[in-house]
C-alpha positions as CSV (number, residue, x, y, z in Angstrom):
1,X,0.0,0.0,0.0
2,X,1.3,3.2,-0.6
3,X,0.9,5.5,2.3
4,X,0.9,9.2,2.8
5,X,3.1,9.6,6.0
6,X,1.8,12.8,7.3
7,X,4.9,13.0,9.9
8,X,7.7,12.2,7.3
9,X,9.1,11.9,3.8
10,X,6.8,10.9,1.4
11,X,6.9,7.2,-0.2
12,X,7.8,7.2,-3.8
13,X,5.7,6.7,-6.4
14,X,7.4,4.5,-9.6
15,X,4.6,2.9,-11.1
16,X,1.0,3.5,-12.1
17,X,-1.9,1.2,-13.7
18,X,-4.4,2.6,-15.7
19,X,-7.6,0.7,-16.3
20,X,-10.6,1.8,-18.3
21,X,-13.5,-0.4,-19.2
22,X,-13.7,1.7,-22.5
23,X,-11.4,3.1,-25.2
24,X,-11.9,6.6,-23.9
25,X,-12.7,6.2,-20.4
26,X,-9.4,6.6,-19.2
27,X,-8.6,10.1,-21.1
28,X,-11.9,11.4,-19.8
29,X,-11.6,10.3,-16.1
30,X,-8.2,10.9,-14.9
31,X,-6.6,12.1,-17.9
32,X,-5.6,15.7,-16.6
33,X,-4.1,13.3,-13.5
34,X,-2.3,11.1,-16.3
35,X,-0.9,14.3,-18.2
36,X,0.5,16.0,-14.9
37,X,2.1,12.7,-13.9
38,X,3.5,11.8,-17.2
39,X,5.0,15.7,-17.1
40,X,6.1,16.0,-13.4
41,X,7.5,12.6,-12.9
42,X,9.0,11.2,-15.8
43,X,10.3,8.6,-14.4
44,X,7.7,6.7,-13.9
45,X,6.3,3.7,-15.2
46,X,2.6,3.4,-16.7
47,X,0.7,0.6,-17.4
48,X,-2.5,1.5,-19.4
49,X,-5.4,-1.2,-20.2
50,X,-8.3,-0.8,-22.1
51,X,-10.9,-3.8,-21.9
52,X,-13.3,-2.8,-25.0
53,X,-12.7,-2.1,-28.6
54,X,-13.1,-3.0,-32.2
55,X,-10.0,-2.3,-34.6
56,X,-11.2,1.6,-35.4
57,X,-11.6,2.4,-31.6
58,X,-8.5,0.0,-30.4
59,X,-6.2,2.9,-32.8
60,X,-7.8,6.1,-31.3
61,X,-7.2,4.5,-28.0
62,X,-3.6,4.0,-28.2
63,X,-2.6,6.9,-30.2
64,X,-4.4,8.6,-27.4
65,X,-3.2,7.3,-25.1
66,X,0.2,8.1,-26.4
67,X,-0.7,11.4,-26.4
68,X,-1.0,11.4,-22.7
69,X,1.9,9.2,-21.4
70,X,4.5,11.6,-24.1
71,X,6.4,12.7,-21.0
72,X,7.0,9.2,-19.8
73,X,9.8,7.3,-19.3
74,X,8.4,4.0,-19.7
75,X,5.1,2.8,-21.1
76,X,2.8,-0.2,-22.2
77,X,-0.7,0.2,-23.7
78,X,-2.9,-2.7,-24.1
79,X,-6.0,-3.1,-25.7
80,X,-8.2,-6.3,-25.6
81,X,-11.5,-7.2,-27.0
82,X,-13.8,-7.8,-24.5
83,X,-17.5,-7.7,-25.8
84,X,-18.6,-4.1,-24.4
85,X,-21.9,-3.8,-23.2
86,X,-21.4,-7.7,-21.9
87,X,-19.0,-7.2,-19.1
88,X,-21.2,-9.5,-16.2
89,X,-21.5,-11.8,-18.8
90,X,-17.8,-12.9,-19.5
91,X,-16.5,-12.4,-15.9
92,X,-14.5,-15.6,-15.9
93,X,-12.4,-14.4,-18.8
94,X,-11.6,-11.1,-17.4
95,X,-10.9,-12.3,-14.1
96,X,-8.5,-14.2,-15.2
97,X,-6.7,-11.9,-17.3
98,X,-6.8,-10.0,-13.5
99,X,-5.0,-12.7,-12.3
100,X,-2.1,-12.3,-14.7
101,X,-2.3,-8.9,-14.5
102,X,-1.6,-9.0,-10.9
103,X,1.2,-11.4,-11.6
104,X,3.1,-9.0,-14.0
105,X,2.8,-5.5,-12.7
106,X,3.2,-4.3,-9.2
107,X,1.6,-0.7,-9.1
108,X,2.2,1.8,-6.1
109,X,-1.1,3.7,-7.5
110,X,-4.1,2.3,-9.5
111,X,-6.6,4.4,-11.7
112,X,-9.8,2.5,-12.2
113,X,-13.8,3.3,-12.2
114,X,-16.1,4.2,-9.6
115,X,-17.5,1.1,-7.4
116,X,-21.3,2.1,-7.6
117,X,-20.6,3.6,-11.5
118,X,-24.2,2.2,-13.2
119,X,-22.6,1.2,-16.5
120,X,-22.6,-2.7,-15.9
121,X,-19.0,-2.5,-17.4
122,X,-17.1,0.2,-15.4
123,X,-18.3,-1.4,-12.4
124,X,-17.3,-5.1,-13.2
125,X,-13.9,-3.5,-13.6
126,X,-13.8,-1.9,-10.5
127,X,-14.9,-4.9,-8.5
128,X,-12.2,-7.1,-10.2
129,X,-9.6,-4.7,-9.3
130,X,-10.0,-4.7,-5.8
131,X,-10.3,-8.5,-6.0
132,X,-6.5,-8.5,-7.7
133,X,-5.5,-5.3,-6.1
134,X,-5.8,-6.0,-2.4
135,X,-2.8,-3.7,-1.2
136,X,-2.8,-0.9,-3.7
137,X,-3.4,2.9,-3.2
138,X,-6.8,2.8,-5.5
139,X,-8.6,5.8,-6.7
140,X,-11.9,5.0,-8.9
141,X,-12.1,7.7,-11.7
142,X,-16.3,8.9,-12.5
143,X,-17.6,8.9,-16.1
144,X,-20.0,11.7,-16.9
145,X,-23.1,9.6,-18.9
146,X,-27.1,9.1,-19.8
147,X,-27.0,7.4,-16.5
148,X,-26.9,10.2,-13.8
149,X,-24.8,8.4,-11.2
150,X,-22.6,11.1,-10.7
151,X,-22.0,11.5,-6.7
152,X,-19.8,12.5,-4.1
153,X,-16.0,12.2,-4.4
154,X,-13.7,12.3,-1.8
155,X,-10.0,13.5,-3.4
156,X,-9.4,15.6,-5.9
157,X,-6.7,16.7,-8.1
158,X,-5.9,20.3,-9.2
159,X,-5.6,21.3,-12.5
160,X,-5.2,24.7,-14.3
161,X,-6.4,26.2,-17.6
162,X,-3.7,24.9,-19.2
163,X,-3.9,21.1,-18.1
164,X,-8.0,21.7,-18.9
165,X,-7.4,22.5,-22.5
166,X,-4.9,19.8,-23.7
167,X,-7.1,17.3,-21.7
168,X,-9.9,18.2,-23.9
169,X,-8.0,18.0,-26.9
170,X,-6.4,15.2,-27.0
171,X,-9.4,13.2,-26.4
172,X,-11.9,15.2,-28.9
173,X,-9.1,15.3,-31.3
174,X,-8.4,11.5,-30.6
175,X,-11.4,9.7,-31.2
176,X,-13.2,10.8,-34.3
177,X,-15.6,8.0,-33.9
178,X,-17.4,9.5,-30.8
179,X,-18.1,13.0,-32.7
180,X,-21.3,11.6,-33.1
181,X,-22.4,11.4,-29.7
182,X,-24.2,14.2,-28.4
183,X,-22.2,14.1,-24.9
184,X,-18.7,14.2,-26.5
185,X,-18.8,17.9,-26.6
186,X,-15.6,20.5,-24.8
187,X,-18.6,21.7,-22.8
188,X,-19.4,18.4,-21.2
189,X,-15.5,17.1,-20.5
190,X,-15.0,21.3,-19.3
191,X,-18.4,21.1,-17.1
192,X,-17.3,18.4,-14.7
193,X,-13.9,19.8,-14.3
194,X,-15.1,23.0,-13.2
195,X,-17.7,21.5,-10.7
196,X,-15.3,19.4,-8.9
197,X,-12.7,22.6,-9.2
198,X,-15.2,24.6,-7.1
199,X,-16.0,21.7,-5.0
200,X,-12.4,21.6,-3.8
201,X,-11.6,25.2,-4.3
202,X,-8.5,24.1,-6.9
203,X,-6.2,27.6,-7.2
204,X,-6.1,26.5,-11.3
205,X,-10.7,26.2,-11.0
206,X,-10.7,22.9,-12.3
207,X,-10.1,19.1,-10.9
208,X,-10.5,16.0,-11.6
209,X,-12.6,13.5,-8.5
210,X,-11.8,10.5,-7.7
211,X,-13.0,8.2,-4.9
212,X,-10.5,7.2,-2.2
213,X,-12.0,4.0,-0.5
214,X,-9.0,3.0,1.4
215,X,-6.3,5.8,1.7
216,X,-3.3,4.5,4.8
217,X,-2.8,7.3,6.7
């Protein structure tokens, strides 16, 4: 687990696991997170999965996500081909690609969705990462959707203008597929930012929320 010592030096942080149920769930989560990573600590090393997507979306996902991890050091981006929408359905097979997961990548932070998201899919991905990930700083990204599950998050993570902008742009630049859907509009990806920027009164006016079920202290 990686713990925030509040009396001492603070642990280091090498490696980071991205997981997204989606091809663009990751970028519109916790990408502004990703980007001031990638930028601040190059050094690190990122792990990015994406569970869903056909040949079109599978190449907007990783030239996206390349886009976001340019500052890093060290990178992998997988893509697998999950039936999306059909998650519950094919647990056995994603469990156990968990369980080799777990096997080949030791991360100090994980980047995942939200436990009570109401997409059957983000949530079956959540639940198997805390299955695999048992002793693992976990923070569970939220997805703006039809759904209205939005909540209350509990950590947040300052960005400015600048961070806002090339957030938005890499993922309505990235993923010409999507342009389409009335949702995938700046105003939507710029609307959450700024509410959870006033929620936790960010200097910059925007943040990104995650949920911090377990945090050591």
């Amino acid at each position: 687990m990686l713990k925030l010592n509040l009396a001492g030096r603070q642990p280091e942080l090498r490696k980071v696991l991205c997981l997204g149920a989606h091809c663009d769930d990751i970028e519109i989560g916790c990408g502004g997170t990703i980007l001031q990573l990638a930028e601040r600590k190059p050094e690190l090393e990122f792990l990015w999965v994406v569970f869903s997507g056909d040949a079109r979306r599978a190449a907007e996902a990783k030239r996206c996500a390349q886009l976001f991890l340019k500052g890093a050091a060290k990178k992998k981006i997988v893509v697998k081909r999950f039936r999306d929408s059909f998650f519950p359905y094919q647990g056995a097979v994603i469990k156990q690609f968990f369980v080799g997961l777990q096997k080949q990548f030791s991360p100090d932070l994980v980047l995942t969705h939200y436990r009570h998201d109401l997409h059957q899919d983000h949530r079956l991905i959540s639940e198997l990462t805390w299955n695999a990930f048992r002793n693992h700083l976990i923070l569970e990204y939220e997805i703006p959707k039809f759904d209205g599950d939005m909540g209350a998050p509990n950590c947040f993570v300052a960005l400015d203008e600048a961070a806002c902008r090339k957030k938005i742009r890499h993922v309505l630049e990235a993923f010409p597929s999507q342009k389409s859907k009335q949702w995938f509009t700046e105003d939507t990806l710029r609307a959450i930012l700024r509410l959870r920027g006033i929620e936790c009164n960010s200097p910059g006016k925007y943040a990104e929320a995650f949920y911090g079920r377990k945090i050591l202290l």
